[in-house]
C-alpha positions in Angstrom: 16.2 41.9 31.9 19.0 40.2 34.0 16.3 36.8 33.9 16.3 37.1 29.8 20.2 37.5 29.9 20.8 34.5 31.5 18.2 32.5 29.6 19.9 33.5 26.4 23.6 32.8 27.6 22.2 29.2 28.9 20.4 28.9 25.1 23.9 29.8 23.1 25.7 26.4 23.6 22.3 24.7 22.3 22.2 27.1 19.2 25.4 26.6 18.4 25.2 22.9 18.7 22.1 23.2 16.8 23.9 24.9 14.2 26.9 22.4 14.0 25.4 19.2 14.3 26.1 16.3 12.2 23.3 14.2 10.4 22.0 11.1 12.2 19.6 10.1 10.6 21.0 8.6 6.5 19.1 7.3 3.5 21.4 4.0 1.9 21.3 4.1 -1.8 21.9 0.4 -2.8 22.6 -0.9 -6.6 22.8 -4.4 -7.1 23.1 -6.9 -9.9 20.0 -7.2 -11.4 20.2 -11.2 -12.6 18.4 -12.1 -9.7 15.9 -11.4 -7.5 16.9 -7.9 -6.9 15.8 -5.5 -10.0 17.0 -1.9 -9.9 18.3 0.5 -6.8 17.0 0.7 -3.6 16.7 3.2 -0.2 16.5 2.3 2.8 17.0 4.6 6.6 19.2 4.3 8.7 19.1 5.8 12.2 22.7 6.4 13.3 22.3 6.5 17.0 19.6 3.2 17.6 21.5 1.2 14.2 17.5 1.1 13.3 17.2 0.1 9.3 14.6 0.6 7.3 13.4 0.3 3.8 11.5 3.4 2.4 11.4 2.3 -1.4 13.2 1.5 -4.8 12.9 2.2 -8.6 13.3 -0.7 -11.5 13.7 -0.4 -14.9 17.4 0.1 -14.5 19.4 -3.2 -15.5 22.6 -3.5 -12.9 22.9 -0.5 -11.5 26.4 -1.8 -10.2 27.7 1.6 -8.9 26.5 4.8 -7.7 27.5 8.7 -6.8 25.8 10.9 -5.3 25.9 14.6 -6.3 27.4 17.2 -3.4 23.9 19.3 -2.8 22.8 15.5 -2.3 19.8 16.3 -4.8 20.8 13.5 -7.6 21.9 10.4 -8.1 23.7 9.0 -10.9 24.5 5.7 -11.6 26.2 3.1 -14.1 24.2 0.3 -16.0 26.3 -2.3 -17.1 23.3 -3.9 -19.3 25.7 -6.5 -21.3 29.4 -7.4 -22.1 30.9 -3.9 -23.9 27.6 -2.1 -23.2 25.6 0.2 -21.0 24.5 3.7 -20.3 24.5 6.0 -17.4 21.5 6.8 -15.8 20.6 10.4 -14.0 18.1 10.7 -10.9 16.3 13.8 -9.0 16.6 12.4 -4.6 14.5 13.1 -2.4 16.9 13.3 0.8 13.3 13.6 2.8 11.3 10.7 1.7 14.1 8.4 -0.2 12.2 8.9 -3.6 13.8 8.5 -7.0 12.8 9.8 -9.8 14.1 9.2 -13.6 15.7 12.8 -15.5 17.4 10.5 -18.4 20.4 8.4 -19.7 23.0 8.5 -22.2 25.5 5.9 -23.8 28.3 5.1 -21.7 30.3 3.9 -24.7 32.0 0.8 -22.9 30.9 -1.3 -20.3 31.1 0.6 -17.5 32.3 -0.1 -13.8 32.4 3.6 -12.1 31.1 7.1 -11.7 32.0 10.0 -10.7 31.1 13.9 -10.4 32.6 17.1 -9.3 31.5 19.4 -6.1 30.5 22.2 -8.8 27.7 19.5 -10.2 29.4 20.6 -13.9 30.4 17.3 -15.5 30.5 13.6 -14.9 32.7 10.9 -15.3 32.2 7.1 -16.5 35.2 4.6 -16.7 33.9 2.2 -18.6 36.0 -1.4 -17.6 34.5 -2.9 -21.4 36.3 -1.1 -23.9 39.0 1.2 -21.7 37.6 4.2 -21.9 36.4 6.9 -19.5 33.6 9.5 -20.7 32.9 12.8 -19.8 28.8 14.5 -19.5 28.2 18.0 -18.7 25.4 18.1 -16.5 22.6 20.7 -16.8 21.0 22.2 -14.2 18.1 20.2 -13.5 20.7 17.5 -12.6 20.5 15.4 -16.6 22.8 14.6 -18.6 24.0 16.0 -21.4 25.6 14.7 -24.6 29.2 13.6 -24.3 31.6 15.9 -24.4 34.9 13.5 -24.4 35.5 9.8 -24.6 39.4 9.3 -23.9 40.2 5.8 -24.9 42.9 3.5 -23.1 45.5 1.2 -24.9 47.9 -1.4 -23.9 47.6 -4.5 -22.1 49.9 -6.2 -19.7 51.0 -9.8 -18.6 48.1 -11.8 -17.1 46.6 -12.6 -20.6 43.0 -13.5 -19.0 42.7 -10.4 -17.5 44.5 -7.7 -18.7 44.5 -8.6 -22.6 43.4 -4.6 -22.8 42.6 -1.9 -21.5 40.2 -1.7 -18.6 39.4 1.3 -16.6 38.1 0.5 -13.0 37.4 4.1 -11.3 37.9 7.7 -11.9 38.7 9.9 -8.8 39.5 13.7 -7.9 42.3 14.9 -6.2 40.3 16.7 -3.0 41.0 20.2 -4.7 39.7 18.9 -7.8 42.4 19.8 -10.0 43.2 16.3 -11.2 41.7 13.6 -11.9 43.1 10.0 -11.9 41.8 7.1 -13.2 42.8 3.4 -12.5 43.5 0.8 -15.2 43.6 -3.3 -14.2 44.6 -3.8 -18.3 47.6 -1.7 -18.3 48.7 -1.7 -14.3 48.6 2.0 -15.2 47.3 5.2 -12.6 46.4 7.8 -15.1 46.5 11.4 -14.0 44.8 14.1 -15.8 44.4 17.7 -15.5 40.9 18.8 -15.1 39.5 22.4 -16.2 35.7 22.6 -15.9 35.4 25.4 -18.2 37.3 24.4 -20.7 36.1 22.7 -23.9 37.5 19.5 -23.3 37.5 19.9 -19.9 40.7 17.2 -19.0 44.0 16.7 -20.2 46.9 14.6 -19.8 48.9 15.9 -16.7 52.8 16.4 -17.3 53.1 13.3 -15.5 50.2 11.3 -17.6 50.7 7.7 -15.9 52.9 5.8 -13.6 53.6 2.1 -14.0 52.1 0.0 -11.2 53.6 -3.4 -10.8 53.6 -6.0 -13.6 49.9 -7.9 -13.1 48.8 -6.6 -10.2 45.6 -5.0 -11.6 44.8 -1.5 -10.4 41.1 -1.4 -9.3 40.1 1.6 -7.0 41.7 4.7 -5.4 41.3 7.0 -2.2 43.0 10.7 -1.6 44.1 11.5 2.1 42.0 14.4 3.0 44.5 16.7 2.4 45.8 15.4 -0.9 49.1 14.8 -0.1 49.0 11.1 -0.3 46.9 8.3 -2.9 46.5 5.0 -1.8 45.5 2.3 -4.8 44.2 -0.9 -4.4 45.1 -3.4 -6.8 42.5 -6.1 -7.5 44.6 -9.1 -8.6 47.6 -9.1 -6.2 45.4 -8.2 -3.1 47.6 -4.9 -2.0 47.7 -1.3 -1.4 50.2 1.0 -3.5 51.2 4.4 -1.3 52.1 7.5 -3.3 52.8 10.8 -2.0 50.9 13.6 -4.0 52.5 17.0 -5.0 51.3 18.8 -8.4 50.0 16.1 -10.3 52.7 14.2 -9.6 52.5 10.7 -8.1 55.6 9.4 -5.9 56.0 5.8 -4.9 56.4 4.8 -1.4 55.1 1.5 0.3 53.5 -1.1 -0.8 51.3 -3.2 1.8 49.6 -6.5 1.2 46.3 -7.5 2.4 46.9 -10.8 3.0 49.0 -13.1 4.9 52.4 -14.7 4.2 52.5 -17.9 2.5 48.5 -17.2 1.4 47.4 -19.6 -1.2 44.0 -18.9 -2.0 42.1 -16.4 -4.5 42.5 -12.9 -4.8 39.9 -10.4 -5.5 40.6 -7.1 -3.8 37.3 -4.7 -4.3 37.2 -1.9 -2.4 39.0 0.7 -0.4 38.3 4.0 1.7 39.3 6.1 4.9 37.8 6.6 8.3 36.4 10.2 8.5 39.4 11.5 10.1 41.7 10.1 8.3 43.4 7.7 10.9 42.5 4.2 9.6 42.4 2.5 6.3 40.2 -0.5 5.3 40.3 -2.2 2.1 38.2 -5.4 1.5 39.3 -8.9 -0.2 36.6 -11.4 -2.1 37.9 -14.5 -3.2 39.0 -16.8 -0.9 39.0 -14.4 2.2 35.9 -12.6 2.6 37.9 -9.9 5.1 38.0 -6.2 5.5 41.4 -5.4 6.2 42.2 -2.8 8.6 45.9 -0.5 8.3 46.8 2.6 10.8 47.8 5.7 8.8 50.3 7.5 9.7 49.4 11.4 10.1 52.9 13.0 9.1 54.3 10.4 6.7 51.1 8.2 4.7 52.3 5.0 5.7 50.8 2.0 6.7 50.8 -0.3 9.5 48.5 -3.4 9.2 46.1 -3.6 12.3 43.8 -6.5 12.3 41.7 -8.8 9.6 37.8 -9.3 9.8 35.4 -11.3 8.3 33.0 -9.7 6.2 29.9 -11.8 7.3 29.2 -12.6 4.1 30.8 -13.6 0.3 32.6 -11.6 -1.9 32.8 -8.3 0.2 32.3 -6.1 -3.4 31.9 -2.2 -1.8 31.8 -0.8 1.5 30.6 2.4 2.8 31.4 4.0 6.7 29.1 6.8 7.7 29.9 10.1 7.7 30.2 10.0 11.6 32.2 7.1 11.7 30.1 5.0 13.5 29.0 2.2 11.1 30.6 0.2 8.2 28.4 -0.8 6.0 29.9 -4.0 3.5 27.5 -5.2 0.7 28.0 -9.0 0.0 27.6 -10.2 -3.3 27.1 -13.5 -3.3 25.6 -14.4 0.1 22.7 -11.4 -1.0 22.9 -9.4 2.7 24.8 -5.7 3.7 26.3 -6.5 6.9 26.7 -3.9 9.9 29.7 -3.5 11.7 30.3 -0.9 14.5 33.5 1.0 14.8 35.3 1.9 18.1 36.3 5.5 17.0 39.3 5.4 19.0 40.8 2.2 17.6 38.8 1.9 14.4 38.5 -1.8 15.1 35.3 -3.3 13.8 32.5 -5.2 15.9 30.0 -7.1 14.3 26.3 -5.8 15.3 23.2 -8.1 14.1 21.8 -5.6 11.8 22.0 -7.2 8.3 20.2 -6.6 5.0 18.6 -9.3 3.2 18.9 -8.0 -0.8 19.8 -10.1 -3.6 23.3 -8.9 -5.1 23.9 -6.2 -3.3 26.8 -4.1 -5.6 27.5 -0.4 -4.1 25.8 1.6 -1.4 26.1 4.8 -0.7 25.1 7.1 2.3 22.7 10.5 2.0 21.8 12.6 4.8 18.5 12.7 5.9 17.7 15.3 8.3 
């Protein structure tokens, strides 16, 4: 009896490891731009602890599937088809997390060109902010994962003063607050961060917050958004000036408070800010720069106040650094490369979140947005 005891008190650690544990093993959901060689989205494995890639499969028929989002059971994937200037649908698929299949449920109209999707945690309704056209649109989702019809389209108006890029409206992503009581979409037409109040059983299920907007700065372009994970703070990345906006976050209610630029002093080259997101625990921010500079840019967060310290500059092994994933571990970054057609691998030092180049690379022709789902 005293022998099983012991065996049992030396198994309870393991159990509850067991129970605990985080994935290691991810699929990598990649869209690209379809123009080329690559045609539709494709999986591939990736083995956390040997950095081992692989490719398992991918389904065509989709044109430019340039961004994806993955629903929270990790059962379905949706994605935006940007199949001409003004136009394109969103498309719905059933995941296999086990074997990285995909298989097509249906589309609808996304009534603009669109740029960005999004869904909530409860799987009820997605969101499409369509860059063509201003508008975002809202889905109800049924239960098999499919869309159904549209239930909103709110459309975007204004412009602001760079007249070959913001002659109108154009939405660039739609984001929840982490408690999913607002929404907030970004607009590089207006320089406007929209902020809506969402209801998911409501008939219309968002409406404007009592704060509805705030003003970014005149031409700097608004492009994509991250929450800190307790939504106190919003950091917003703005696509034509190349810098990061700091609000704080109370009720709806967005509060400027730093504004941090990803590149140098005296800088002269092209500016195309893409893409921005936070290390799993919340210490470090990266934000990436196409153009001339091909970097991920790394900032320190502060814990207790939001706000940035710049750390260090990397290149992105590759051109026009478009999206960029880290694992949920916070191992790996993962930076899809437009126009040199490779993903490149970089290994992050958890304690510094500094960046180190490994030699894993994808070879895929316009890589556009990747995202990570557990495999095991």
């Amino acid at each position: 009896m005293k022998k099983r005891l012991l065996l049992a008190l030396l198994l309870l650690p393991l159990f509850c490891l067991s129970q605990g544990k985080i994935a290691k093993v991810y699929n990598m959901v990649i869209g690209t731009r379809t123009h080329g060689a690559s045609d539709g989205i494709y999986v591939y494995r990736f083995n956390i602890e040997s950095g081992k890639i692989t490719y398992l499969n991918h389904v065509a028929g989709i044109a430019n599937p340039t961004y994806l989002c993955v629903s929270a059971n990790n059962k379905f994937i949706y994605a935006v088809s940007d199949k001409s200037i003004g136009s394109g649908n969103v498309y719905a698929y059933k995941f296999n997390a086990a074997t990285g299949q995909l298989d097509s449920l249906n589309n609808r109209s996304a009534f603009g060109g669109p740029l960005y999707v999004s869904v909530d945690k409860a799987q009820k309704n997605l969101f499409c902010a369509n860059y063509q056209g201003g508008s975002l649109s809202v889905y109800p989702l049924n239960a098999d994962g499919s869309l159904g019809e549209v239930s909103q389209v709110i459309q975007s108006s204004g412009n602001s003063i760079n007249r070959l890029r913001q002659e109108a409206p154009h939405l660039q992503s739609a984001i929840f607050s982490p408690d999913e009581k607002h929404l907030l979409t970004t607009d590089l037409g207006t320089d406007r961060l929209n902020i809506y109040k969402y209801n998911a059983t409501a008939q219309e299920v968002l409406s404007p917050a009592p704060l509805p907007f705030v003003n970014g700065n005149p031409g700097y372009g608004p492009r994509h958004a991250v929450f800190s994970g307790d939504g106190r703070f919003v950091y917003m990345l703005q696509e034509l000036s190349g810098t990061i906006t700091v609000y704080s976050f109370n009720k709806g209610r967005p509060r400027y408070m730093q504004l941090k630029s990803l590149v140098p002093d005296g800088f002269r080259g092209n500016i195309q800010a893409a893409d921005i997101h936070l290390s799993p625990d919340g210490r470090f921010l990266y934000a990436s720069n196409r153009g001339t500079a091909n970097e991920i840019i790394q900032f320190a967060v502060s814990k207790a106040t939001g706000m940035l310290t710049f750390v260090k500059r990397y290149g992105s092994q590759g051109r026009s650094p478009r999206n960029f994933v880290i694992d949920p571990t916070g191992s790996y970054m993962l930076v899809s490369n437009q126009f040199s057609n490779n993903v490149s691998v970089f290994a992050i030092d958890k304690r510094s979140g500094m960046l180190k180049p490994t030699t894993a690379k994808i070879n895929i022709d316009a890589p556009m947005c990747i995202r990570f789902v557990p495999a095991d």
